[in-house]
Backbone bond lengths (Angstrom), bond angles and torsions (degrees), N, CA, C in turn:
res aa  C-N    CA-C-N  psi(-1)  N-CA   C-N-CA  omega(-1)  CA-C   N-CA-C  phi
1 X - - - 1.450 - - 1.530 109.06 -
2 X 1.110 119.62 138.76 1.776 127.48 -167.33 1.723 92.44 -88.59
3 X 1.067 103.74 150.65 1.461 121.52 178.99 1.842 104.65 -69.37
4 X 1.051 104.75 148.65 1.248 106.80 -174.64 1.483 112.34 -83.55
5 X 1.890 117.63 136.37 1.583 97.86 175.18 1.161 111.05 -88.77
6 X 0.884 121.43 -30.35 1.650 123.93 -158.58 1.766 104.89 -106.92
7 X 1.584 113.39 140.21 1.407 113.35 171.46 1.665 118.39 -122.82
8 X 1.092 107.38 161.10 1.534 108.67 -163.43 1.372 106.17 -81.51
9 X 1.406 144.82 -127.02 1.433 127.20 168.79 1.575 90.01 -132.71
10 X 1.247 128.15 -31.46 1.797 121.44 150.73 1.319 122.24 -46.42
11 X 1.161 142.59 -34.82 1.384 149.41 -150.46 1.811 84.47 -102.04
12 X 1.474 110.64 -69.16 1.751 109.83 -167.24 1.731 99.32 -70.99
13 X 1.748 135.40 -10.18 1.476 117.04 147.40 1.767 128.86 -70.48
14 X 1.627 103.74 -30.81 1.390 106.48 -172.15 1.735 101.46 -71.87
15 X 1.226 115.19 -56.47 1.539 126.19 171.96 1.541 121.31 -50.82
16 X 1.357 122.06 -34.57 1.131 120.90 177.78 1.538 113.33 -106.90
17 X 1.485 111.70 5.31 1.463 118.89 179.90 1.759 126.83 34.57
18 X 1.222 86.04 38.99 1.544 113.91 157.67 1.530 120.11 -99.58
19 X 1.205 124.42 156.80 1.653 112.16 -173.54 1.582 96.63 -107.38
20 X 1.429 122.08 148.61 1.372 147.72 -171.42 1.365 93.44 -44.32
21 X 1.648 132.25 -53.64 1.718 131.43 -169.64 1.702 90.43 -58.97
22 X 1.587 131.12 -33.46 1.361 84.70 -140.48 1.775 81.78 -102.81
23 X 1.136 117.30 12.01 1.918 122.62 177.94 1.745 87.93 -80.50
24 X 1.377 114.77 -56.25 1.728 100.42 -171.82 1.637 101.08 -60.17
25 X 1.555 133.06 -67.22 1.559 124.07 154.37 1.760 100.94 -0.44
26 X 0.811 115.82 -100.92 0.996 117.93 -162.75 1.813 141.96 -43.91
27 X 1.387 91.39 -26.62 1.184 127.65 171.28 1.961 107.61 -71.47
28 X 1.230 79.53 -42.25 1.953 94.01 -173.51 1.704 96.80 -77.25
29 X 0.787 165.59 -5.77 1.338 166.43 -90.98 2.064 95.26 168.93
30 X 1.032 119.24 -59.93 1.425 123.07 174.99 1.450 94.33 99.03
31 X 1.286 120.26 65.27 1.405 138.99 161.51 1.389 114.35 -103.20
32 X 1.304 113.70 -38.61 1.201 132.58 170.20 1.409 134.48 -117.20
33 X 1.332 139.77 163.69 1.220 113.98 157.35 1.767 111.36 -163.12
34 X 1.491 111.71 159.94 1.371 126.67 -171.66 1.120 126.23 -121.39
35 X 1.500 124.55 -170.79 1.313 109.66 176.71 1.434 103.25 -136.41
36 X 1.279 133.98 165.67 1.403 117.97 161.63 1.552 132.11 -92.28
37 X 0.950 142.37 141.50 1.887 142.41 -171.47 1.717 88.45 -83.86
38 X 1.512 96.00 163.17 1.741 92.54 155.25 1.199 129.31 -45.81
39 X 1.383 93.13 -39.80 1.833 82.65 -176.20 1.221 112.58 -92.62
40 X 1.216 105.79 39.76 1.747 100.52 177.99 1.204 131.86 58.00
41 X 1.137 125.41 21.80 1.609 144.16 146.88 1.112 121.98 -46.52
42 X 1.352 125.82 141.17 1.662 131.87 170.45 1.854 103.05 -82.33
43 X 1.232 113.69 105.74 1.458 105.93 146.87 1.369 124.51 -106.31
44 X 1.411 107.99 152.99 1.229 116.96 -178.16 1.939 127.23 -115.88
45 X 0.676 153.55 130.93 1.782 163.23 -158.85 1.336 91.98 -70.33
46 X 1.237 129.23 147.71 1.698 122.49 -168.75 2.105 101.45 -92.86
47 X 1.539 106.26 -5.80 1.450 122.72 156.36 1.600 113.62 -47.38
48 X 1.176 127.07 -30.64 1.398 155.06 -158.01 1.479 92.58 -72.96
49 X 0.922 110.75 -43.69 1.335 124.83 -176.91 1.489 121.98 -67.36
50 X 1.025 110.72 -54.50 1.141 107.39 161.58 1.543 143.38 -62.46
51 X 1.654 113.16 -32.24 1.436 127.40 -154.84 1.679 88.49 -100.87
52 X 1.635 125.00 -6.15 1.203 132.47 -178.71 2.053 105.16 -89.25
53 X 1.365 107.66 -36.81 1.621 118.58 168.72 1.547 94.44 -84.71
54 X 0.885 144.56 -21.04 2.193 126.73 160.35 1.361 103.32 -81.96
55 X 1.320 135.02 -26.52 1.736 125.51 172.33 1.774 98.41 -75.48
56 X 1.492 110.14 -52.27 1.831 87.51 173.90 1.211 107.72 -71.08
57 X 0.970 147.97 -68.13 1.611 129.42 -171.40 1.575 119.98 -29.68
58 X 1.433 104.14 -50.41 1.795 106.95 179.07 1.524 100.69 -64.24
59 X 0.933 133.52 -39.37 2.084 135.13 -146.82 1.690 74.28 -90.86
60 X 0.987 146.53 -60.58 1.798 150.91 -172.98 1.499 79.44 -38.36
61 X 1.191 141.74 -100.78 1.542 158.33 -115.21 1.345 90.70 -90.18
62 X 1.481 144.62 2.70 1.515 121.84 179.26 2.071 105.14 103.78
63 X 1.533 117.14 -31.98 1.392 90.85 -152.00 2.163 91.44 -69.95
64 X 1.748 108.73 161.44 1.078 115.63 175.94 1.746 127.69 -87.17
65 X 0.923 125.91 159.08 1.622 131.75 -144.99 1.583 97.25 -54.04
66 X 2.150 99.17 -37.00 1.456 109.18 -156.11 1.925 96.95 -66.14
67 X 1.778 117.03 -38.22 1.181 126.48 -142.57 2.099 81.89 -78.33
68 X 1.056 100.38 -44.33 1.837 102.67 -173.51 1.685 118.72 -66.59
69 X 1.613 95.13 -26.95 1.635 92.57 165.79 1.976 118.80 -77.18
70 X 1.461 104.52 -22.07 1.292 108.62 -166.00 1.398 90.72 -74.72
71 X 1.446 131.35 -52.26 1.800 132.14 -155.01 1.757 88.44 -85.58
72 X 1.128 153.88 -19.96 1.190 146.73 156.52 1.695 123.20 -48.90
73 X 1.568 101.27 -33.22 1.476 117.86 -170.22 1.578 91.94 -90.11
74 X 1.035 140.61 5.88 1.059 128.59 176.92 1.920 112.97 -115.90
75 X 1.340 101.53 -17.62 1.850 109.09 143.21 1.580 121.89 -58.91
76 X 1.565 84.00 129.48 1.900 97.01 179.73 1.893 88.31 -60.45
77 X 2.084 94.20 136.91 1.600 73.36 168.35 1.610 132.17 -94.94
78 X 1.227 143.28 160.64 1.378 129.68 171.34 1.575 97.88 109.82
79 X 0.974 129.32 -2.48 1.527 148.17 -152.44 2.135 104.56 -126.56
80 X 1.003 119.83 101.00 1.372 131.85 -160.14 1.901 97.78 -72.89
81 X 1.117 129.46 115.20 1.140 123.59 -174.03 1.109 124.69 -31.44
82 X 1.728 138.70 168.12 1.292 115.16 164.30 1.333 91.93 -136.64
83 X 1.720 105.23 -177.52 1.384 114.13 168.37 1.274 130.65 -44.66
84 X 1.295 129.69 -31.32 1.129 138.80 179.00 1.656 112.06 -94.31
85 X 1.457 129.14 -10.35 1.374 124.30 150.28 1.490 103.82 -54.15
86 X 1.100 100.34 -66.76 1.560 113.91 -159.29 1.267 108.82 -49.90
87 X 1.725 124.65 -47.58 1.666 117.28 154.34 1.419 114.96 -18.29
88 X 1.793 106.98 -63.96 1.325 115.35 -142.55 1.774 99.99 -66.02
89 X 1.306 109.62 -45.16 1.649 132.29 -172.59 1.716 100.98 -61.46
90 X 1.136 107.21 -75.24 1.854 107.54 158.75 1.518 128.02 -2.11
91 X 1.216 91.00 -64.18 1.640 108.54 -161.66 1.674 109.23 -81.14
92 X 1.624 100.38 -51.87 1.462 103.70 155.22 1.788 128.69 -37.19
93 X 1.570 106.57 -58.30 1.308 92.57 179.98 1.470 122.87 -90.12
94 X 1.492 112.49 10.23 1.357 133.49 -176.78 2.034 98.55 -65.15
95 X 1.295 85.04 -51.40 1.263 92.57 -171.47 1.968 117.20 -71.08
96 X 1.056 111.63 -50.36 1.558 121.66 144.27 1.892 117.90 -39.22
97 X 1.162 99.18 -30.48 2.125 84.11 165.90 1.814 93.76 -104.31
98 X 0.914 145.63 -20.00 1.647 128.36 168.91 1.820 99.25 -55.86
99 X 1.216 121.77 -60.06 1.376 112.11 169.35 1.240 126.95 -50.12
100 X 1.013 122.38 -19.57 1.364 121.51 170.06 1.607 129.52 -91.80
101 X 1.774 100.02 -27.16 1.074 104.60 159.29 1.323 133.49 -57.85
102 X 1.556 86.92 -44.68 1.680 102.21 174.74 1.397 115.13 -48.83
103 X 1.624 112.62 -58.62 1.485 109.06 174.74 1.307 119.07 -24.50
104 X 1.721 99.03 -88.37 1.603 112.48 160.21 1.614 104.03 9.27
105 X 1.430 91.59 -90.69 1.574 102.93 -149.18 1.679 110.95 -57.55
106 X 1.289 130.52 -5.77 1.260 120.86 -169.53 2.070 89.80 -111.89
107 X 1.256 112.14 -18.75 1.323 102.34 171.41 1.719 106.81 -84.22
108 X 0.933 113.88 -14.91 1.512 121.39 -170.55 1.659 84.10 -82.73
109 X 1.545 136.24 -76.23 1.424 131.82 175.60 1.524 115.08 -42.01
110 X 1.103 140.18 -29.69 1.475 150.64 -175.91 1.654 85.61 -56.25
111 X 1.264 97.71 -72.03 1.841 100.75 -164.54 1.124 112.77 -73.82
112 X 1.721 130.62 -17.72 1.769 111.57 172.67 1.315 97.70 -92.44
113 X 1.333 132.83 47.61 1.699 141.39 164.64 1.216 92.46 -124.22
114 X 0.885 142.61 -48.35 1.291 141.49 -166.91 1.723 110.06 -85.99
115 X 1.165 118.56 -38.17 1.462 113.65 -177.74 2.049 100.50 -87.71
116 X 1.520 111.79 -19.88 1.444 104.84 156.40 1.204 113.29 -73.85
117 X 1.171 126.90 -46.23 1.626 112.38 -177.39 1.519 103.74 -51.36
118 X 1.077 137.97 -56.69 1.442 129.32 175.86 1.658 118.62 97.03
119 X 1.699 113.01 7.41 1.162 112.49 -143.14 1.917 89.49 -121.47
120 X 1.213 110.57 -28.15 1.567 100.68 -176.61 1.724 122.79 45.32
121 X 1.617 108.00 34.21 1.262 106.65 -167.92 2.141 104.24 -75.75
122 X 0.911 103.58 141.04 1.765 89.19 174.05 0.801 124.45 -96.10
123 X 1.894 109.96 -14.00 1.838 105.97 -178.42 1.601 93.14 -97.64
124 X 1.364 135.33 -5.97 1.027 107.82 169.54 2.129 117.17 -132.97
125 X 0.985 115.51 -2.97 1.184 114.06 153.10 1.637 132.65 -27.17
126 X 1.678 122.86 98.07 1.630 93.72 167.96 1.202 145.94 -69.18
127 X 1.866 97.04 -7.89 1.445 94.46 174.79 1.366 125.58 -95.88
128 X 1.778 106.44 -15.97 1.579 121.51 -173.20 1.588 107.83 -67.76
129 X 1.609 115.29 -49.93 1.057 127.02 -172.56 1.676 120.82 -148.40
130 X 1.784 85.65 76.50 1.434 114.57 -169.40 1.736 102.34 -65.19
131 X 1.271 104.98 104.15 1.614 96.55 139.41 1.686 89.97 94.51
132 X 1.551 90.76 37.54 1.841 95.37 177.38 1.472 120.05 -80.18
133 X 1.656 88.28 106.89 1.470 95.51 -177.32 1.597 116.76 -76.65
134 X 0.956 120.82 -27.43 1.331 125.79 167.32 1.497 113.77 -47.70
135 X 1.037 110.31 -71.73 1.758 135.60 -170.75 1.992 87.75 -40.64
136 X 1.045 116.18 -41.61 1.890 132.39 -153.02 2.013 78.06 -67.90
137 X 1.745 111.36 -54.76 1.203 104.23 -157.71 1.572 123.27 -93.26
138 X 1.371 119.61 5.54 1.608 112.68 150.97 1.730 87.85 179.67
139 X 1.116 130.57 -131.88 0.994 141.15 179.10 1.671 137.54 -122.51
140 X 1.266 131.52 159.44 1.255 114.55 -123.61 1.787 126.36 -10.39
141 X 1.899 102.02 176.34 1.013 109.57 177.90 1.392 122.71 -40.61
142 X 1.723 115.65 148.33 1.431 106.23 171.38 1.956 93.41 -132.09
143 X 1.097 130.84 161.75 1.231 129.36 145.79 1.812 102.24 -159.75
144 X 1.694 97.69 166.06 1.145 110.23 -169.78 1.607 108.53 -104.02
145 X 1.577 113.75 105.54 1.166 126.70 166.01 1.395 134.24 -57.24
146 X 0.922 116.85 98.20 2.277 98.74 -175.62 1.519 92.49 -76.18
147 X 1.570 82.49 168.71 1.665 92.28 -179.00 1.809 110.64 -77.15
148 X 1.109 115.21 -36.86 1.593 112.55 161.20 0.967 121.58 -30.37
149 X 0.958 107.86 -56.10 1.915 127.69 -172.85 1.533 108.02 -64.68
150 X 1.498 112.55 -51.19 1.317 118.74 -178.58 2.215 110.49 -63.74
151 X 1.264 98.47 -60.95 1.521 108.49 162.49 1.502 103.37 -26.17
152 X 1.592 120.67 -72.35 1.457 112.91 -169.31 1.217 120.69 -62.09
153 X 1.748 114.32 -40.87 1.372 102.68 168.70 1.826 129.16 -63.80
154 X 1.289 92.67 -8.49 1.972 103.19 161.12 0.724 113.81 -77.59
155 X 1.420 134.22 -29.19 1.730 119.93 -172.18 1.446 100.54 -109.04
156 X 1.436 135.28 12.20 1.483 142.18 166.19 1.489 92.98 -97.05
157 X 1.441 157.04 -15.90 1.051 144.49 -166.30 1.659 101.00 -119.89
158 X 1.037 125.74 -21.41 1.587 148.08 159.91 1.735 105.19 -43.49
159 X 1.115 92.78 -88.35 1.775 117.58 175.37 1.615 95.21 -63.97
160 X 1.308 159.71 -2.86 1.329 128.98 135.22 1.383 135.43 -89.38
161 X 1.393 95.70 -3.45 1.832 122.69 160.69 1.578 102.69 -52.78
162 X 1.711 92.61 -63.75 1.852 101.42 -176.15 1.893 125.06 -61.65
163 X 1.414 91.47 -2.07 1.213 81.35 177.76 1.525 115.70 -108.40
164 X 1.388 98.26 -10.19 1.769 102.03 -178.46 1.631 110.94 -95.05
Protein backbone atom coordinates (compact mmCIF):
# COMPACT_ATOMS: atom_id res chain seq x y z
CA UNK A 1 0.00 0.00 0.00
CA UNK A 2 1.63 3.52 -1.04
CA UNK A 3 1.90 5.94 1.71
CA UNK A 4 -0.65 8.37 1.78
CA UNK A 5 -0.06 12.07 0.35
CA UNK A 6 -2.59 13.93 1.50
CA UNK A 7 -4.11 14.09 5.26
CA UNK A 8 -7.46 14.95 6.47
CA UNK A 9 -7.41 17.51 9.41
CA UNK A 10 -8.32 14.38 11.95
CA UNK A 11 -5.57 12.19 10.81
CA UNK A 12 -2.75 15.42 10.85
CA UNK A 13 -4.64 16.22 14.73
CA UNK A 14 -4.58 12.50 15.90
CA UNK A 15 -0.83 12.10 14.52
CA UNK A 16 0.38 15.33 15.42
CA UNK A 17 -1.62 15.44 18.73
CA UNK A 18 -2.84 18.75 18.29
CA UNK A 19 -6.68 19.25 18.48
CA UNK A 20 -8.64 20.08 15.09
CA UNK A 21 -9.55 24.00 16.75
CA UNK A 22 -6.06 24.66 17.14
CA UNK A 23 -4.98 23.15 13.18
CA UNK A 24 -7.94 25.63 11.89
CA UNK A 25 -6.08 28.41 14.59
CA UNK A 26 -3.42 27.77 12.95
CA UNK A 27 -4.33 27.58 9.59
CA UNK A 28 -6.13 31.11 10.16
CA UNK A 29 -2.88 32.68 11.26
CA UNK A 30 -0.85 31.17 8.02
CA UNK A 31 1.18 28.71 9.99
CA UNK A 32 -0.22 26.21 8.10
CA UNK A 33 -1.99 25.56 5.13
CA UNK A 34 -4.58 23.31 3.01
CA UNK A 35 -6.41 22.83 0.23
CA UNK A 36 -9.98 22.12 -0.37
CA UNK A 37 -11.41 18.57 -2.19
CA UNK A 38 -14.72 18.98 -4.02
CA UNK A 39 -16.43 18.32 -1.34
CA UNK A 40 -15.00 20.79 0.58
CA UNK A 41 -12.71 19.00 2.77
CA UNK A 42 -9.56 20.25 4.42
CA UNK A 43 -6.52 18.42 3.04
CA UNK A 44 -3.37 18.67 4.25
CA UNK A 45 0.55 17.87 2.57
CA UNK A 46 2.00 15.14 4.90
CA UNK A 47 4.87 18.33 5.33
CA UNK A 48 2.02 19.56 7.65
CA UNK A 49 3.26 17.42 9.86
CA UNK A 50 6.12 18.41 10.51
CA UNK A 51 6.12 22.41 10.47
CA UNK A 52 3.03 21.70 13.07
CA UNK A 53 5.90 19.73 15.69
CA UNK A 54 8.38 23.22 14.99
CA UNK A 55 5.17 25.51 15.94
CA UNK A 56 4.87 23.18 19.22
CA UNK A 57 8.35 23.10 19.93
CA UNK A 58 8.76 27.03 19.33
CA UNK A 59 5.18 28.03 21.39
CA UNK A 60 6.93 25.34 24.34
CA UNK A 61 10.21 27.63 24.49
CA UNK A 62 8.47 31.18 24.56
CA UNK A 63 8.93 32.15 20.70
CA UNK A 64 5.40 34.18 19.72
CA UNK A 65 2.75 32.96 17.09
CA UNK A 66 3.81 36.31 15.04
CA UNK A 67 7.88 35.28 15.41
CA UNK A 68 6.89 31.31 14.19
CA UNK A 69 4.74 32.50 11.34
CA UNK A 70 7.56 34.89 10.07
CA UNK A 71 10.60 31.90 10.14
CA UNK A 72 7.90 29.47 8.58
CA UNK A 73 7.39 32.00 5.62
CA UNK A 74 10.72 31.66 4.85
CA UNK A 75 10.26 27.59 4.14
CA UNK A 76 9.87 26.57 0.48
CA UNK A 77 6.18 25.59 0.74
CA UNK A 78 5.00 21.90 -0.02
CA UNK A 79 8.57 20.91 0.94
CA UNK A 80 8.63 18.92 4.53
CA UNK A 81 11.23 20.69 6.69
CA UNK A 82 14.63 19.45 7.05
CA UNK A 83 17.46 19.38 9.36
CA UNK A 84 19.00 22.19 8.15
CA UNK A 85 15.67 24.44 8.27
CA UNK A 86 15.44 23.66 11.65
CA UNK A 87 19.27 24.83 12.20
CA UNK A 88 18.36 27.88 10.35
CA UNK A 89 14.88 28.59 12.55
CA UNK A 90 16.80 27.46 15.88
CA UNK A 91 19.50 29.70 15.77
CA UNK A 92 17.36 32.62 14.75
CA UNK A 93 15.11 32.35 17.68
CA UNK A 94 18.00 31.18 19.86
CA UNK A 95 19.16 34.45 19.65
CA UNK A 96 15.67 36.24 20.33
CA UNK A 97 15.36 34.08 23.86
CA UNK A 98 19.15 35.32 24.96
CA UNK A 99 17.36 38.77 24.72
CA UNK A 100 14.86 37.87 26.59
CA UNK A 101 16.71 36.16 28.98
CA UNK A 102 18.71 38.99 29.38
CA UNK A 103 15.68 41.12 30.07
CA UNK A 104 14.50 38.66 32.61
CA UNK A 105 17.60 38.63 34.32
CA UNK A 106 18.22 42.36 34.91
CA UNK A 107 14.41 42.71 35.90
CA UNK A 108 14.84 39.71 38.09
CA UNK A 109 18.21 41.84 39.71
CA UNK A 110 16.13 45.20 39.69
CA UNK A 111 13.86 43.55 42.36
CA UNK A 112 16.45 41.49 44.56
CA UNK A 113 18.00 45.24 45.02
CA UNK A 114 15.14 46.45 45.95
CA UNK A 115 13.70 43.70 48.23
CA UNK A 116 17.60 43.82 49.75
CA UNK A 117 17.45 47.30 50.26
CA UNK A 118 14.49 46.59 52.50
CA UNK A 119 13.58 50.20 52.69
CA UNK A 120 10.60 50.84 50.13
CA UNK A 121 11.34 54.52 50.57
CA UNK A 122 9.22 56.50 47.69
CA UNK A 123 10.79 59.82 47.95
CA UNK A 124 13.92 58.26 47.68
CA UNK A 125 14.07 54.86 46.05
CA UNK A 126 15.48 54.58 42.31
CA UNK A 127 13.57 51.91 41.51
CA UNK A 128 10.20 52.71 43.50
CA UNK A 129 10.03 56.18 42.21
CA UNK A 130 12.27 56.44 39.24
CA UNK A 131 12.86 59.75 37.90
CA UNK A 132 10.76 61.77 40.54
CA UNK A 133 10.07 64.77 39.05
CA UNK A 134 8.11 66.10 41.66
CA UNK A 135 10.43 65.24 44.60
CA UNK A 136 13.33 67.43 42.03
CA UNK A 137 10.62 70.44 42.49
CA UNK A 138 10.08 71.19 46.29
CA UNK A 139 8.82 68.78 48.62
CA UNK A 140 6.40 66.15 48.86
CA UNK A 141 4.04 65.18 46.11
CA UNK A 142 1.88 67.87 44.55
CA UNK A 143 -0.74 67.31 41.69
CA UNK A 144 -3.61 69.23 40.39
CA UNK A 145 -7.01 67.78 41.16
CA UNK A 146 -10.17 69.16 39.18
CA UNK A 147 -13.19 69.10 40.91
CA UNK A 148 -14.66 66.39 38.45
CA UNK A 149 -12.08 64.25 39.20
CA UNK A 150 -12.36 64.82 42.89
CA UNK A 151 -16.48 64.33 42.73
CA UNK A 152 -15.73 60.90 40.97
CA UNK A 153 -13.25 59.85 43.25
CA UNK A 154 -16.24 60.54 46.00
CA UNK A 155 -18.63 58.56 44.51
CA UNK A 156 -15.87 55.59 43.84
CA UNK A 157 -15.18 55.64 47.63
CA UNK A 158 -19.07 56.00 48.41
CA UNK A 159 -20.06 52.82 46.44
CA UNK A 160 -17.06 50.87 48.12
CA UNK A 161 -18.35 51.97 51.55
CA UNK A 162 -21.72 50.26 50.21
CA UNK A 163 -20.28 47.31 49.53
CA UNK A 164 -18.39 46.52 52.72
Amino acid sequence: MAPVSELTVGQVAMRSGVAVSALHFYEARGLIRSHRTAGNQRRYGRDVLRRVAIIRVAQDVGISLAEIAAALQSLPEGRTPTREDWQLLSTAWRDSLDQKISQLKKLRDGLTDCIGCGCMSIDKCPLRNKEDRLGREGTGARRLVLPSARSQGEGARRADEGRR
